[in-house]
C-alpha positions in Angstrom: -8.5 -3.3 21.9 -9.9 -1.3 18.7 -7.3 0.7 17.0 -8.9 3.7 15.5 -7.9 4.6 12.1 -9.6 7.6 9.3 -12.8 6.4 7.7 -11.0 8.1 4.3 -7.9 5.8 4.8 -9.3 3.1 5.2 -11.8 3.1 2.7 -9.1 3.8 0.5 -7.0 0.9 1.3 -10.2 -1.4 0.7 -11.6 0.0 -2.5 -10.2 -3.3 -4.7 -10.6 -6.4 -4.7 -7.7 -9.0 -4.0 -8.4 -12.3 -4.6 -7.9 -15.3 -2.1 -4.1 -15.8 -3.2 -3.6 -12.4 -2.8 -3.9 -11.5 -6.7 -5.3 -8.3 -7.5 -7.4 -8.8 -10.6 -7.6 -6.0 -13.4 -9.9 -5.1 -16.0 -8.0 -5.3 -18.9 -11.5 -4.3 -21.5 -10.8 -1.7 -23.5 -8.0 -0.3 -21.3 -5.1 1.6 -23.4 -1.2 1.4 -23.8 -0.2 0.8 -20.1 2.7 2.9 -18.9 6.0 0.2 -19.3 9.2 1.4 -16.8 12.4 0.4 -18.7 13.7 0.0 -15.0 10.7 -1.6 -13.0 8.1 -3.7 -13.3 5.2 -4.0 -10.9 3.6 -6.4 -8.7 -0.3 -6.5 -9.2 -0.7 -8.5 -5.9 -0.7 -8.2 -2.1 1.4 -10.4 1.1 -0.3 -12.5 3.2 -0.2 -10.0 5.9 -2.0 -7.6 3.8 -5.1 -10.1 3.2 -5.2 -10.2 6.9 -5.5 -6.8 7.4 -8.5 -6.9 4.8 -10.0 -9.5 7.1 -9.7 -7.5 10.0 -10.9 -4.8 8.3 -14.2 -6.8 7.3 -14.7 -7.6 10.4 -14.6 -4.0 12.1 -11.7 -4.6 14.2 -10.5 -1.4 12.9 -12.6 1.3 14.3 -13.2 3.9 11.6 -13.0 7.8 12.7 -14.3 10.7 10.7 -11.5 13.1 10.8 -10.1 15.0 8.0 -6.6 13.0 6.3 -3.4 15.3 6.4 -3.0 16.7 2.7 0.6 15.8 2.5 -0.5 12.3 2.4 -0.3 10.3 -0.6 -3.8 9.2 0.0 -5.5 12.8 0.0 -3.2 13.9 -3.0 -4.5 11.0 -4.7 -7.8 11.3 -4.2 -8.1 14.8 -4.7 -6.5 14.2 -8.4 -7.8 11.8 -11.3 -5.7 9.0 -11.3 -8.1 7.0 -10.5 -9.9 7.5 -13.8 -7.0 8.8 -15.9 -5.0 5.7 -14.8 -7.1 3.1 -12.6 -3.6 0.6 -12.8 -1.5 3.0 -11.3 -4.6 3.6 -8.9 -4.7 0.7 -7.7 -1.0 0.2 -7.5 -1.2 3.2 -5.1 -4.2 1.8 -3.2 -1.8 -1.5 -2.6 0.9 0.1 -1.5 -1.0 2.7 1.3 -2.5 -0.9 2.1 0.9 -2.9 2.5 2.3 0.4 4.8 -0.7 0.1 6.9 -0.5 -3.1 7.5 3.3 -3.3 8.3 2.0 -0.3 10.8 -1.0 -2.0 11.9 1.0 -5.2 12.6 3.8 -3.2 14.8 1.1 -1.3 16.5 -1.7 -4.1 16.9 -1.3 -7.4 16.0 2.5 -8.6 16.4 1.7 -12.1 15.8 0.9 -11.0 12.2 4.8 -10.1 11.6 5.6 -13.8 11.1 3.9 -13.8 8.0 6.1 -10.9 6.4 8.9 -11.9 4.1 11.9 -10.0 2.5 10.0 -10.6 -1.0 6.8 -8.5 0.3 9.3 -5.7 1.2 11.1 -5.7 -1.7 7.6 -5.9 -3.8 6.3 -2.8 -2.0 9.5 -0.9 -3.3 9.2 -2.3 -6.5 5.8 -0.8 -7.0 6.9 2.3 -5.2 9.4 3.1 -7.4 7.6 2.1 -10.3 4.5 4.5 -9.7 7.0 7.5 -9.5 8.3 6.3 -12.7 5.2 6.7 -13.8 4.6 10.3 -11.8 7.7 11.0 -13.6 6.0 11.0 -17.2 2.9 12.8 -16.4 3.3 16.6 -15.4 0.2 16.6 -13.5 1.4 13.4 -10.6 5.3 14.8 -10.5 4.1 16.8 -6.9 3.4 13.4 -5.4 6.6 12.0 -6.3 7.9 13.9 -3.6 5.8 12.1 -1.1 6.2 8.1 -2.5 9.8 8.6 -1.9 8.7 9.6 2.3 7.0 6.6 1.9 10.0 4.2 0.7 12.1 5.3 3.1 9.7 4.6 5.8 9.3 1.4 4.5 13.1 1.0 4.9 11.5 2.0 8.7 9.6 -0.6 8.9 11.9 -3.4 7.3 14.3 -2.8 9.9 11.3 -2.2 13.2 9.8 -6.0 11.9 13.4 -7.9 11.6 13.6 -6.4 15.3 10.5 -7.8 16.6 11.3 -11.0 15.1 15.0 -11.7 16.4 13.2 -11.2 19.6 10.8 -14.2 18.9 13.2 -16.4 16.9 17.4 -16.6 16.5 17.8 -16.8 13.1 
């Protein structure tokens, strides 16, 4: 069966590249002063389960529907702003983390086999990087309206954590 996801979201979740070990590779050429958290430091990389998603993305497993994203989501505020120009690491932070969500989701909804390859360390990496991007929507005036919305999306990660330890004590006694 196709799940059917927005052509917006998903395009959004795809627009950077990862490379096979799941690194996400940055232009650092002229870039400026990146933002440094005194309490977090992020994770410029994706799980395992994440680069399958990608795959199945590639190979139109997902079907893609033209329908207008919710505003309240994290993916229309940030497209409709200029982070990814004013800040294309943060961007791209952002783009991981819709990514890592959807694939949690994707795997609960789709492709339960998938689950095996999530680890406490990808959870804990996802709210790393969630944290540290409202850090960063902390400093800039302009992002603090979003901040509002990451934190929705940590505690549904919490969500998540808990729905994929479920699944799994159902497969395997730990």
């Amino acid at each position: 069966m196709t799940i059917r996801k927005p052509l917006d979201l998903v395009r959004f979740i795809s627009s950077f590249s990862v490379l096979p070990d799941g690194t996400i590779p940055l232009n650092e050429m002229g870039s400026t002063v990146q933002f440094e958290s005194s309490l977090y430091t992020p994770s410029f990389s994706v799980s395992a389960l994440a680069r399958l998603t990608l795959d199945d993305i590639k190979q139109n497993k997902i079907e893609l529907i033209n329908v207008p994203l919710d505003p309240r989501t994290i993916v229309s505020q940030v497209m409709d702003s200029d982070l990814a120009t004013y800040n294309p690491r943060v961007y791209v932070l952002v783009c991981a983390v819709v990514l890592e969500s959807f694939s949690l989701l994707y795997s609960l909804e789709e492709t339960r086999t998938s689950l095996q390859y999530v680890t406490k360390k990808d959870i804990l990496k996802i709210k790393q990087n969630i944290n540290y991007i409202a850090d960063y929507f902390g400093t800039e005036r302009k992002y603090r309206k979003m901040i509002e919305t990451l934190r929705d999306i940590d505690i549904s990660i919490g969500y998540l954590e808990n729905q994929v330890e479920s699944v799994m004590n159902r497969w395997v006694v730990r």
